[in-house]
LOVEX-208469 format. One record per residue (C-alpha): y negated, z, x negated; residue in three letters. Coordinates in pm, whole numbers, padded with zeros to 5 digits, always signed. Each point is the difference from the previous one (the first is absolute). Layout:
REM residues N
YZXala
...
END
This chain:
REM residues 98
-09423+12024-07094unk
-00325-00198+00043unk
-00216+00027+00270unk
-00107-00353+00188unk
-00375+00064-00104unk
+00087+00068-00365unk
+00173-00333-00041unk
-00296-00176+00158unk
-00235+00136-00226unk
+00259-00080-00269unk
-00043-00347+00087unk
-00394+00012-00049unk
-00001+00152-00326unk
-00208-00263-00242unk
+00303+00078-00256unk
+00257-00128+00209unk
-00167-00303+00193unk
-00314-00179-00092unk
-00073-00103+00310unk
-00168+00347+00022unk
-00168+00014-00337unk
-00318-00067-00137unk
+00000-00376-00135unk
-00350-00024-00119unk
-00036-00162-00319unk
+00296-00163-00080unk
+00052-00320-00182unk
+00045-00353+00173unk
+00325+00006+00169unk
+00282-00272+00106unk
+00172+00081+00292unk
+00309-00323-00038unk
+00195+00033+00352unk
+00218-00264+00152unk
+00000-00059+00429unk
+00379+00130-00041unk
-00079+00322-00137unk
+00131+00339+00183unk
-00340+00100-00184unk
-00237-00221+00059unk
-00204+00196+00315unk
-00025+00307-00277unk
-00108-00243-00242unk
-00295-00184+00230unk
-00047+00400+00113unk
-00055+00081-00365unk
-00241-00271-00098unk
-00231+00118+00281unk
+00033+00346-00165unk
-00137-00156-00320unk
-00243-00206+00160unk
-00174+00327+00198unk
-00060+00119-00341unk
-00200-00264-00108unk
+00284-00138-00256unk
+00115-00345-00080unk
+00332-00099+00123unk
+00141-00365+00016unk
+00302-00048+00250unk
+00262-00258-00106unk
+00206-00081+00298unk
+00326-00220+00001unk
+00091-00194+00314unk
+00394+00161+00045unk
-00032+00165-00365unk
+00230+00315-00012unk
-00047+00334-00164unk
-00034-00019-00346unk
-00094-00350+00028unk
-00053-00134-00357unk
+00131+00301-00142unk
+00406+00056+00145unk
+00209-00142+00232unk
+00110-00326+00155unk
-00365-00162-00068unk
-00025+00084-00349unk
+00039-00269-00183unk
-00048-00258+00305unk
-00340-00184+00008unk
-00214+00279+00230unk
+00133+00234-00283unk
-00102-00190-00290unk
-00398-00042+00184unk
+00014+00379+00101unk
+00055+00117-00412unk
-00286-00307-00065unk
-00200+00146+00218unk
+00018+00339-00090unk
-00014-00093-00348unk
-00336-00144+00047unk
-00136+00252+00183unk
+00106+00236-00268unk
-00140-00188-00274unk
-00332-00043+00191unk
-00094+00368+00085unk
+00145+00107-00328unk
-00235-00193-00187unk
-00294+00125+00152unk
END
């Protein structure tokens, strides 16, 4: 049986959610999130995280763009998910060229 206070210090380990781990130094990050997302308040909450540790991070955001949006489900091949794959595309070909 666990005990209350080990599961929330379960939830704090670095290993199991980065929200608690040290993010210095990472590489330029793209955070693609769409207004319909169940995830999108963890998302916004995660590029803060990355921004406190002096990192880059870009935020794509989609007007009514589900999750996965460019990537899986009903938007995937519809115009916002054709621009989200462009976009990341571009962002990957820019930071991985520098």
């Amino acid at each position: 049986v666990q005990h209350e206070d080990e599961s929330v210090s379960n939830r704090k380990n670095p290993s199991l959610s980065p929200l608690y781990a040290d993010l210095s130094f990472l590489p330029p990050s793209l955070i693609s999130i769409g207004t319909a997302d169940p995830l999108l308040d963890d998302s916004l909450m995660m590029s803060e995280k990355y921004l406190s540790h002096k990192n880059d991070v870009e935020i794509a955001l989609y007007e009514d763009g589900e999750h996965g949006i460019g990537h899986f489900g009903l938007q995937e091949n519809e115009l916002m998910g054709d621009q989200a794959r462009q976009y990341t595309l571009n962002f990957l070909l820019q930071n991985l060229a520098t």
